[in-house]
DSSP file (Angstrom, degrees, kcal/mol; ACC not computed):
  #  RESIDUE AA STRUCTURE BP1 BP2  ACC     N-H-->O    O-->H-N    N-H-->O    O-->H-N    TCO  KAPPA ALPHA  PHI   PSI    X-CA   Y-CA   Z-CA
    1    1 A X              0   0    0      0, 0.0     2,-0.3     0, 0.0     0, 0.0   0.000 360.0 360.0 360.0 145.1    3.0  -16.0  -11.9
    2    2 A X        -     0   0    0      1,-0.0     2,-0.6     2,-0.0     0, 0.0  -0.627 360.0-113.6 -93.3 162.9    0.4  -13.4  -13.3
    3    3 A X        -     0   0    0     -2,-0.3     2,-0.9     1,-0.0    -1,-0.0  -0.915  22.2-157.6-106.5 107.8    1.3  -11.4  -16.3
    4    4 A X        -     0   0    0     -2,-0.6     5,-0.3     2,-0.0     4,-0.1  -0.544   9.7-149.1 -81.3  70.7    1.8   -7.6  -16.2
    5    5 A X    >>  -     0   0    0     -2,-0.9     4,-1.5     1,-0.1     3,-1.1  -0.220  31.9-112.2 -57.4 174.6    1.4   -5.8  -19.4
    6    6 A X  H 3> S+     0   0    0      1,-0.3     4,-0.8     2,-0.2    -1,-0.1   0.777 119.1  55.6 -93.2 -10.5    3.4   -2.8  -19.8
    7    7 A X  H 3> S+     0   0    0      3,-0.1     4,-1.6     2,-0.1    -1,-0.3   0.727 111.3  45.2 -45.5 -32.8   -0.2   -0.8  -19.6
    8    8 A X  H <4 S+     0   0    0     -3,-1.1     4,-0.3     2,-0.2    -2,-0.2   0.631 111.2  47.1-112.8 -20.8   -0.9   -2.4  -16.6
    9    9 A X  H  X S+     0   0    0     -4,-1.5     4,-2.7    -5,-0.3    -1,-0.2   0.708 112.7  54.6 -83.5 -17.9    2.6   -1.8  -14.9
   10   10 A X  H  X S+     0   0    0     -4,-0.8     4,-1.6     1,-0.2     5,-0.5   0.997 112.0  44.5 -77.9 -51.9    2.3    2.0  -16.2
   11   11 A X  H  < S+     0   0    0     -4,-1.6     4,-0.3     2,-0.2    -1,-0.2   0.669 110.4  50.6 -59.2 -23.9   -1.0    2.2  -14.4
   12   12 A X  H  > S+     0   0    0     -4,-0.3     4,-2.3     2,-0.1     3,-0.2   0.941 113.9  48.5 -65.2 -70.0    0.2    0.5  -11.1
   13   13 A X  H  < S+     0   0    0     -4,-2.7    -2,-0.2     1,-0.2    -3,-0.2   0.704 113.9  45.8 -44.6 -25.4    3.2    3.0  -11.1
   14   14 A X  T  X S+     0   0    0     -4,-1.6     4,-1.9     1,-0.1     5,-0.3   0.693 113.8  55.5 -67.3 -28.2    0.8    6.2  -11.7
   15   15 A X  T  4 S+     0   0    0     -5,-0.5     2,-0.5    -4,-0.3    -2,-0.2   0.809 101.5  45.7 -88.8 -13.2   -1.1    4.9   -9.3
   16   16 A X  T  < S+     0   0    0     -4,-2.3     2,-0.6     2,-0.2    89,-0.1  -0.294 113.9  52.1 -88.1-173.8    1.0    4.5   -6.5
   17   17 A X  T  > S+     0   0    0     -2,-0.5     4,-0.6     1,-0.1    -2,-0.2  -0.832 114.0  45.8 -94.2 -23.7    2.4    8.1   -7.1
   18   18 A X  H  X S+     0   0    0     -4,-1.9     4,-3.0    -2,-0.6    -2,-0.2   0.769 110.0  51.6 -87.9 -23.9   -1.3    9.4   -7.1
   19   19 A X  H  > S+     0   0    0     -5,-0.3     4,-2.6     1,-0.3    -1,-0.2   0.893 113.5  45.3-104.4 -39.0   -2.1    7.4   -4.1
   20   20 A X  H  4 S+     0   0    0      2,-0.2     4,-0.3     3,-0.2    -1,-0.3   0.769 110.9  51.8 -70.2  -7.9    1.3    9.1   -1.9
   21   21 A X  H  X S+     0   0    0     -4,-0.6     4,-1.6     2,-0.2     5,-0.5   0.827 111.5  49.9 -95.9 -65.5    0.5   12.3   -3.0
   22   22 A X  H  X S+     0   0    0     -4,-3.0     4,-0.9     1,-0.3    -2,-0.2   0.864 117.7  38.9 -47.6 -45.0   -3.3   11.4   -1.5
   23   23 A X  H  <>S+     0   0    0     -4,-2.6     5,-2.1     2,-0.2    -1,-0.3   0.799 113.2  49.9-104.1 -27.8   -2.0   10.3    1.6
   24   24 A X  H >>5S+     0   0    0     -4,-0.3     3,-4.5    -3,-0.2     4,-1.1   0.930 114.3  56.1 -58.5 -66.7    1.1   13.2    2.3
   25   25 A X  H 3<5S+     0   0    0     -4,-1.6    -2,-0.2     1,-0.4    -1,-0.2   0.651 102.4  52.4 -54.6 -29.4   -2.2   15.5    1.3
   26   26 A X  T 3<5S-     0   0    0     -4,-0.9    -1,-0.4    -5,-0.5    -2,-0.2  -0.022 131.5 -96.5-101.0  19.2   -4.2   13.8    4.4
   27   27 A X  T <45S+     0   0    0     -3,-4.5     2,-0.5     1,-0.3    22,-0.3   0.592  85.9 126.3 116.1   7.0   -1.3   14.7    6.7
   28   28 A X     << -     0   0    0     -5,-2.1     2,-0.7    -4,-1.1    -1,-0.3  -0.790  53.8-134.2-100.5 153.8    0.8   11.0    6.7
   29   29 A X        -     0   0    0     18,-1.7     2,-1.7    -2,-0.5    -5,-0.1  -0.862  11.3-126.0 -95.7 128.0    4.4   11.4    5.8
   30   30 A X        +     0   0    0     -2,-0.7    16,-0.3    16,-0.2     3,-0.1  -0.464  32.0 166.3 -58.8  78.1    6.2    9.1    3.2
   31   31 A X  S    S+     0   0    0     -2,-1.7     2,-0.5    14,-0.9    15,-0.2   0.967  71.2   8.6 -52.3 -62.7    9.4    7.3    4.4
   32   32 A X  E     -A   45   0A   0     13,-1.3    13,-3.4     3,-0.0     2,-0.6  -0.987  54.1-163.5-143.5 125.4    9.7    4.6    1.5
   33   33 A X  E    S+A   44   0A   0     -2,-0.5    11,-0.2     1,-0.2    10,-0.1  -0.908  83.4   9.6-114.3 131.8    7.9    4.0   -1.8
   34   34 A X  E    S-     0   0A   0      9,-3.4     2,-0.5    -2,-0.6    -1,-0.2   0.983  79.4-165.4  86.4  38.6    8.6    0.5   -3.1
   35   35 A X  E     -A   42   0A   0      7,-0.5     7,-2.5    -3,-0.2    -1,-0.2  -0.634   8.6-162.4   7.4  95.9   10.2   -1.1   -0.3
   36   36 A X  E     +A   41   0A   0     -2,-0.5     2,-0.2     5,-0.2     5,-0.2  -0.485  21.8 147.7-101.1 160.9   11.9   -4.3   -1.2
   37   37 A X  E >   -A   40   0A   0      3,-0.9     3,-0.6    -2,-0.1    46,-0.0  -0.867  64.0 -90.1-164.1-152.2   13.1   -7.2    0.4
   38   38 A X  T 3  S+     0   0    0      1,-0.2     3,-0.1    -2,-0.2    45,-0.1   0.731 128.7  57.6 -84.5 -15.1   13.6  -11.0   -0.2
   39   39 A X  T 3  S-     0   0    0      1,-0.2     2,-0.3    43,-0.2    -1,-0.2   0.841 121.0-108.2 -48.5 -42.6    9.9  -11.2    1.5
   40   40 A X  E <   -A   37   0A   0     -3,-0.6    -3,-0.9    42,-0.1     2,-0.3  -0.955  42.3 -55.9 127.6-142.4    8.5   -8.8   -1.4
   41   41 A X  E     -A   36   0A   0     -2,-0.3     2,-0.3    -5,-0.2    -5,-0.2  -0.938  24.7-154.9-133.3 149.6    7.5   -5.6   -1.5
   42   42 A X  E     -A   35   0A   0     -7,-2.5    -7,-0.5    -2,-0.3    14,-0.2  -0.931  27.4-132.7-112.9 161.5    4.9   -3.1    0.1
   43   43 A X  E    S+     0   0A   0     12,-0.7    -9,-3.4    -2,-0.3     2,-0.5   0.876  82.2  12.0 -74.3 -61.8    3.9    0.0   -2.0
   44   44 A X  E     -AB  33  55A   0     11,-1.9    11,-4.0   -11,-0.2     2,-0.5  -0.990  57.2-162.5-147.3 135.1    4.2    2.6    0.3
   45   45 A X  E     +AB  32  54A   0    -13,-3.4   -13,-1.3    -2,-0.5   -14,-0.9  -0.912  35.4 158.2-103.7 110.1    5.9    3.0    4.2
   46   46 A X  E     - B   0  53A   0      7,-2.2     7,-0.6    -2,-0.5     2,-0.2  -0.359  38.0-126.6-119.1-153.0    4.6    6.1    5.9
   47   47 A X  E     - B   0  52A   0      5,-0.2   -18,-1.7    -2,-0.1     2,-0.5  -0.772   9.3-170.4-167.6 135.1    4.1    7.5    9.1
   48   48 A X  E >  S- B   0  51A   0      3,-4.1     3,-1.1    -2,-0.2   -20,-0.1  -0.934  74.5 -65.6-125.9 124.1    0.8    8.9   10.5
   49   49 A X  T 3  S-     0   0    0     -2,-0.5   -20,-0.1     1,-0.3    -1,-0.0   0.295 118.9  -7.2  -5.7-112.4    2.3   10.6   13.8
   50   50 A X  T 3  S+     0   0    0     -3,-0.1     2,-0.3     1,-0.1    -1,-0.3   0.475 121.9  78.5 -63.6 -16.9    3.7    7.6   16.0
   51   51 A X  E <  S-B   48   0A   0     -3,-1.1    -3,-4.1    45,-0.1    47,-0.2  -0.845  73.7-131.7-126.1 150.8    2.6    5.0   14.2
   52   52 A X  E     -Bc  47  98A   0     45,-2.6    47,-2.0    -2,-0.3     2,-0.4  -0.282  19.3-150.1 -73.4 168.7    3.9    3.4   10.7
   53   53 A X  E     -Bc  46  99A   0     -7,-0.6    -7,-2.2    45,-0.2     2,-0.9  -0.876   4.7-156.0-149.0 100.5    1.5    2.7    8.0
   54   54 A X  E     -Bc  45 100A   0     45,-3.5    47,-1.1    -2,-0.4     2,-0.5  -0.723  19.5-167.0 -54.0  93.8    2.0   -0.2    5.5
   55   55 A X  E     -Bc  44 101A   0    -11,-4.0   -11,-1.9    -2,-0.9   -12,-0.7  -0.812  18.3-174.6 -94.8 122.3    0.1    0.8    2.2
   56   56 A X  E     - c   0 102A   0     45,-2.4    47,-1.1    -2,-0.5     2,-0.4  -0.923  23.4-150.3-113.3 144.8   -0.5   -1.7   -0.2
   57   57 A X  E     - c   0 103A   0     -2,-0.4     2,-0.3    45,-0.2    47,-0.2  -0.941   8.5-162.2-131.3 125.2   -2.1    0.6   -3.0
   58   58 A X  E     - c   0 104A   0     45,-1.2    47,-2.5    -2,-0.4     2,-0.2  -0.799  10.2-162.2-121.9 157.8   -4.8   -1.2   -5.5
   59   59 A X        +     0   0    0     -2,-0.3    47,-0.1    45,-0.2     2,-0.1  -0.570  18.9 169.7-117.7-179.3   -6.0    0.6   -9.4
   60   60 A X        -     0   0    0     -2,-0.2    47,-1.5    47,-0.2    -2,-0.0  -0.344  29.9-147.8-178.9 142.9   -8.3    0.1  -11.3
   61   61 A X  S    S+     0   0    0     45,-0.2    47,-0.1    -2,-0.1    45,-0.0   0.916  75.9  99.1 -71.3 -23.2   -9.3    2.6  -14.7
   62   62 A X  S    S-     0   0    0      2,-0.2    -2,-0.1     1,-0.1     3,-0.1   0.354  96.8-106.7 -59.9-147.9  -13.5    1.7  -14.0
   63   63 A X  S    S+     0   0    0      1,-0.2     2,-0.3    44,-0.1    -1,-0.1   0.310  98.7  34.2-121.7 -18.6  -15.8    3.6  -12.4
   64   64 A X        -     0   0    0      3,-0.0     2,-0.5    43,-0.0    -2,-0.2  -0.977  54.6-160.9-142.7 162.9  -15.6    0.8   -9.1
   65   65 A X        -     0   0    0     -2,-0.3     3,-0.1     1,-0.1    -5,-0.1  -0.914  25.3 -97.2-130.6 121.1  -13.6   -1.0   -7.5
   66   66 A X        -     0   0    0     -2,-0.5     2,-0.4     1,-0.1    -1,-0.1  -0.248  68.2 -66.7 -51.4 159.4  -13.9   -4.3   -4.9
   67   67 A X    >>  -     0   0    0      1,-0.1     4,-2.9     3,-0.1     3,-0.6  -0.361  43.9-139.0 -71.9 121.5  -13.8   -4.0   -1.8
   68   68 A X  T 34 S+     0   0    0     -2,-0.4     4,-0.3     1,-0.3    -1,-0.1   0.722 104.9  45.8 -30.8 -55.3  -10.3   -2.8   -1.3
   69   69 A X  T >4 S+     0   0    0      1,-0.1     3,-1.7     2,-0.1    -1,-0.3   0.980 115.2  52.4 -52.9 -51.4  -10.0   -5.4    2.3
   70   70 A X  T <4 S+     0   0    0     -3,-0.6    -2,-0.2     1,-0.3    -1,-0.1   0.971  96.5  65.7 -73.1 -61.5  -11.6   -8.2    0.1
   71   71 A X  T 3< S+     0   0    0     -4,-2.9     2,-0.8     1,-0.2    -1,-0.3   0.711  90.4  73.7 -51.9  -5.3   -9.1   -7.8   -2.9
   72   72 A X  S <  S-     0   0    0     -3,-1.7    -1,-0.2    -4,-0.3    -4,-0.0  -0.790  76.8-140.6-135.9 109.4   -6.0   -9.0   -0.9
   73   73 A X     >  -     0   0    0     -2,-0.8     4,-2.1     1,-0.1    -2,-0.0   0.358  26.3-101.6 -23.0 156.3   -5.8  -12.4   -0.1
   74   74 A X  H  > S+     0   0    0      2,-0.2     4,-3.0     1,-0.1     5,-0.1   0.938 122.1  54.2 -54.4 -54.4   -4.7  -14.4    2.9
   75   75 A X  H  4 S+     0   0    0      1,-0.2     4,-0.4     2,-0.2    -1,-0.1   0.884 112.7  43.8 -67.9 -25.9   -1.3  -15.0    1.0
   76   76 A X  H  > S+     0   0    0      2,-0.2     4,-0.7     1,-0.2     5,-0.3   0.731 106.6  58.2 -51.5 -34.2   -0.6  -11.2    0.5
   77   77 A X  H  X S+     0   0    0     -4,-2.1     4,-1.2     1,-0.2    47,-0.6   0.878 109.9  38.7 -91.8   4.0   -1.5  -10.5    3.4
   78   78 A X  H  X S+     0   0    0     -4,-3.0     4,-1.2     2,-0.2    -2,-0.2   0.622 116.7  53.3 -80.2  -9.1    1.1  -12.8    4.9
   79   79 A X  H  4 S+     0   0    0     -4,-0.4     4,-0.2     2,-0.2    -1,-0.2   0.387 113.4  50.0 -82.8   4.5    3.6  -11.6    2.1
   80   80 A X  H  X S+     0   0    0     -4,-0.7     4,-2.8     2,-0.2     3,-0.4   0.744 111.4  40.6-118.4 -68.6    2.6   -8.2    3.4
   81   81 A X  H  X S+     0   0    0     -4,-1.2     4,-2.2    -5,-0.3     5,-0.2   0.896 108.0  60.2 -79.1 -35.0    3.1   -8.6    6.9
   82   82 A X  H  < S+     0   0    0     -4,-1.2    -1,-0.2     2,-0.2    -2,-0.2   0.633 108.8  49.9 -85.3  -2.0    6.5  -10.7    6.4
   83   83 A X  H  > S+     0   0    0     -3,-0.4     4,-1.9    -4,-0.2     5,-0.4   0.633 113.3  53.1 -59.4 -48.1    7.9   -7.0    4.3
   84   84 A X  H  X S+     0   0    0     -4,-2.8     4,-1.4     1,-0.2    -2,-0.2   0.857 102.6  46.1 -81.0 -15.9    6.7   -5.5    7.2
   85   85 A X  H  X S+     0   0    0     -4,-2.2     4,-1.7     2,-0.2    -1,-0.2   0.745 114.4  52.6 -55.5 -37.9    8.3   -7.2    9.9
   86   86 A X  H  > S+     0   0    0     -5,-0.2     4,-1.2     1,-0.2    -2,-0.2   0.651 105.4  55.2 -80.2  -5.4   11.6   -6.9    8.0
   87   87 A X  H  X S+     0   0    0     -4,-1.9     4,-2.1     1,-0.2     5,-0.2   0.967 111.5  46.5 -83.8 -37.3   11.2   -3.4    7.6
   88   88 A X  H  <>S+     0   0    0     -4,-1.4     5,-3.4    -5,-0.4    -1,-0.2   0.689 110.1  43.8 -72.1 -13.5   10.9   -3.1   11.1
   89   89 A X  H ><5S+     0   0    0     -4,-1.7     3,-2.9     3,-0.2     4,-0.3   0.964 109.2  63.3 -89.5 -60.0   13.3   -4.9   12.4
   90   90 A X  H 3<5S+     0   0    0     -4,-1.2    -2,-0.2     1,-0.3    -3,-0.1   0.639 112.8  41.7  10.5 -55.6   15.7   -3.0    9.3
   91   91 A X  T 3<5S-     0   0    0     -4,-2.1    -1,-0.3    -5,-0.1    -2,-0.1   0.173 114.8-115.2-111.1   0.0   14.9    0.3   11.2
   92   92 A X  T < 5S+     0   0    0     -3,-2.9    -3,-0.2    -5,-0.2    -2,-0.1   0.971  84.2 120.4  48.5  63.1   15.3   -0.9   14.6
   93   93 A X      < +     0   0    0     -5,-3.4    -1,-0.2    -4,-0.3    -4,-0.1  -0.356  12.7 124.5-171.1  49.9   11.6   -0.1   15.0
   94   94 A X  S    S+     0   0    0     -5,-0.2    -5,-0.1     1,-0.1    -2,-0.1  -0.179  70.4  60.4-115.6  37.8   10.1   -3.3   15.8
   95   95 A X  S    S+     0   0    0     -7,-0.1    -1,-0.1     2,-0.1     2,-0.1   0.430  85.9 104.2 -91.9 -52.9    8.4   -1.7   19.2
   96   96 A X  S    S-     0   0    0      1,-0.2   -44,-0.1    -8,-0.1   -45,-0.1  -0.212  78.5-102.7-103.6 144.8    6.4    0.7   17.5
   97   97 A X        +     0   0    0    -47,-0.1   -45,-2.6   -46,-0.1     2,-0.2   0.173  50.9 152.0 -47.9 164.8    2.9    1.0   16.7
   98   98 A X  E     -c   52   0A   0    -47,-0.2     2,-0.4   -45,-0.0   -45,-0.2  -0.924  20.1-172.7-168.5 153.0    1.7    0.2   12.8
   99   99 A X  E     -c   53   0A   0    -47,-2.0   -45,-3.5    -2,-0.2     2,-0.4  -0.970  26.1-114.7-147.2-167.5   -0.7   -0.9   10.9
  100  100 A X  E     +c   54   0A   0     21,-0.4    20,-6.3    -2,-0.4    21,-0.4  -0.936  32.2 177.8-114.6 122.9   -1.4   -1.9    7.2
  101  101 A X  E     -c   55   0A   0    -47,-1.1   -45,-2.4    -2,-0.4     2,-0.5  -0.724  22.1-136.2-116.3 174.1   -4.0    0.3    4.9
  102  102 A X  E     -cD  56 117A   0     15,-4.4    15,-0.9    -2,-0.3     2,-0.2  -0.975  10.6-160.5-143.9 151.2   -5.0    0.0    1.3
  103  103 A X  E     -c   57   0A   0    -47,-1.1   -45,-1.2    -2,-0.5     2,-0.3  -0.694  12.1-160.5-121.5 151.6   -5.2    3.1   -0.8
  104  104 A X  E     -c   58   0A   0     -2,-0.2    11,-1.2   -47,-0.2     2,-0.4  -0.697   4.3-156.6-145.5 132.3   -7.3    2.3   -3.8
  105  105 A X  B     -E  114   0B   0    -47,-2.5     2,-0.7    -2,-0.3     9,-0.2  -0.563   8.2-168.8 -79.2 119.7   -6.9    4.7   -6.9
  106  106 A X        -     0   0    0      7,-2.8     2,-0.4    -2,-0.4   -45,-0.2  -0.784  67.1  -6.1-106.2 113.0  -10.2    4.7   -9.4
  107  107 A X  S    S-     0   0    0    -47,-1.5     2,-0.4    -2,-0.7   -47,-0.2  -0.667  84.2-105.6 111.6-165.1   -9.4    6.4  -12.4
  108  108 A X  S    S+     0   0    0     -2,-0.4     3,-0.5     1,-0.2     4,-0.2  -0.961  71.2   4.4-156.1 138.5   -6.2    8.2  -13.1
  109  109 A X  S >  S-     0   0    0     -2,-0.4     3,-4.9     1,-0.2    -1,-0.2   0.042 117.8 -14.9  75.0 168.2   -5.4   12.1  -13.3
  110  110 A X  T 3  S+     0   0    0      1,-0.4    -1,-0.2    -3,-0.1     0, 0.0   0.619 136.9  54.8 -34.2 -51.7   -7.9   15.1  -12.5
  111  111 A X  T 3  S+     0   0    0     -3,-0.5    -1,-0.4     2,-0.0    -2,-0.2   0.751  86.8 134.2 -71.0  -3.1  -10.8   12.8  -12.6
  112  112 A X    <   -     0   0    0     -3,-4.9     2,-0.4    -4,-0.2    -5,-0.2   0.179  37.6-161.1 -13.7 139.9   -9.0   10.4   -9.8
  113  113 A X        -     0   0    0     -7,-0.1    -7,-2.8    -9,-0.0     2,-0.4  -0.920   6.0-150.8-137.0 126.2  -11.0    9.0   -6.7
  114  114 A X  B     -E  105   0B   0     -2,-0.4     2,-0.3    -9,-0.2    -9,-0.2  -0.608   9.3-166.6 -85.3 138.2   -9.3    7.7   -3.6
  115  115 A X        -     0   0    0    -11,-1.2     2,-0.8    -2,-0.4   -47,-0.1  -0.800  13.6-169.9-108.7  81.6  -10.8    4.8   -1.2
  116  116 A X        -     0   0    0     -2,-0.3     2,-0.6   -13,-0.2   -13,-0.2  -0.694   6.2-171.0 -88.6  84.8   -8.5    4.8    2.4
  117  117 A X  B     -D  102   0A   0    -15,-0.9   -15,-4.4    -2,-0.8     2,-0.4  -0.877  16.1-152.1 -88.6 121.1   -9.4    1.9    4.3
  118  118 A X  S    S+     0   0    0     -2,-0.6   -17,-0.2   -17,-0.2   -15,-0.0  -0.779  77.1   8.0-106.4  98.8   -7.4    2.9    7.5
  119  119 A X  S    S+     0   0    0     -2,-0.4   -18,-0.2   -19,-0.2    -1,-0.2   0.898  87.4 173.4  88.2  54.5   -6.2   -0.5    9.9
  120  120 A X        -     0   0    0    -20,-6.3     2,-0.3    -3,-0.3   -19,-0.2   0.849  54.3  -5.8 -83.2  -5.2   -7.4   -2.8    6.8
  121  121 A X  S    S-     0   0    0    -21,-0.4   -21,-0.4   -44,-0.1     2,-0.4  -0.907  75.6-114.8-172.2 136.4   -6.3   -6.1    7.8
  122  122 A X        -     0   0    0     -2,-0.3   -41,-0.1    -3,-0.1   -23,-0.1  -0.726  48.2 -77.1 -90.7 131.0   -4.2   -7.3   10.7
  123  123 A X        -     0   0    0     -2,-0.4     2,-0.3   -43,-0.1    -1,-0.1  -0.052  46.1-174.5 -50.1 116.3   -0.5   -9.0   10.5
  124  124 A X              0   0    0    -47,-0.6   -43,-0.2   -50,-0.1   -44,-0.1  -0.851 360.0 360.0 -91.3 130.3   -1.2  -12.8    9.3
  125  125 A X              0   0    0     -2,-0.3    -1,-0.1   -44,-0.1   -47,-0.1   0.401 360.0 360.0-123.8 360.0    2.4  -14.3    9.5
């Protein structure tokens, strides 16, 4: 299990709030931030007209970041895709289009810079 200091959980939690306020501002609407279930969790559940949008939302305080597809693993993205299956079947919404995107925040607060890789990885189950 990796070890979160409580710097490193404050900055995950600014940084998903930075990273739904960037995506409501580019036109998606939020449904669920933090979305649990006994799979894990995804960061943010939206909806980009018809179709849902899994966001898994990545930080980092530098000046760059990895590439956002390249920082999540194979086993996230099957822990990833098995939240999103439950959500959909939860919602009675296991028809309808979706995909998974990665938000990635650099920096925190005025000086912020968003990276939206749009359709970043396809459900591995």
């Amino acid at each position: 299990m990796a070890f979160y200091s409580p710097d490193r959980k404050k900055l995950g939690r600014a940084s998903e709030e930075a990273a739904a306020l960037f995506i409501r501002n580019n036109g998606l609407r939020i449904l669920v931030q933090n979305y649990r279930c006994r799979y894990g969790e995804i960061d943010i559940v939206a909806r980009d007209g018809e179709c849902l949008v899994f966001v898994e939302v990545r930080s980092s305080r530098g000046n760059h970041f990895a590439n956002p597809k390249e920082s999540i693993g194979t086993k996230k993205r099957r822990t990833l895709s098995k939240v999103a299956l439950n959500y959909l079947k939860e919602k009675g919404l296991i028809e309808s289009r979706s995909r998974f995107d990665v938000v990635t925040v650099i920096g925190l607060g005025a000086e912020a810079r968003f990276e939206w890789m749009k359709n970043a990885f396809e459900a591995a189950y």
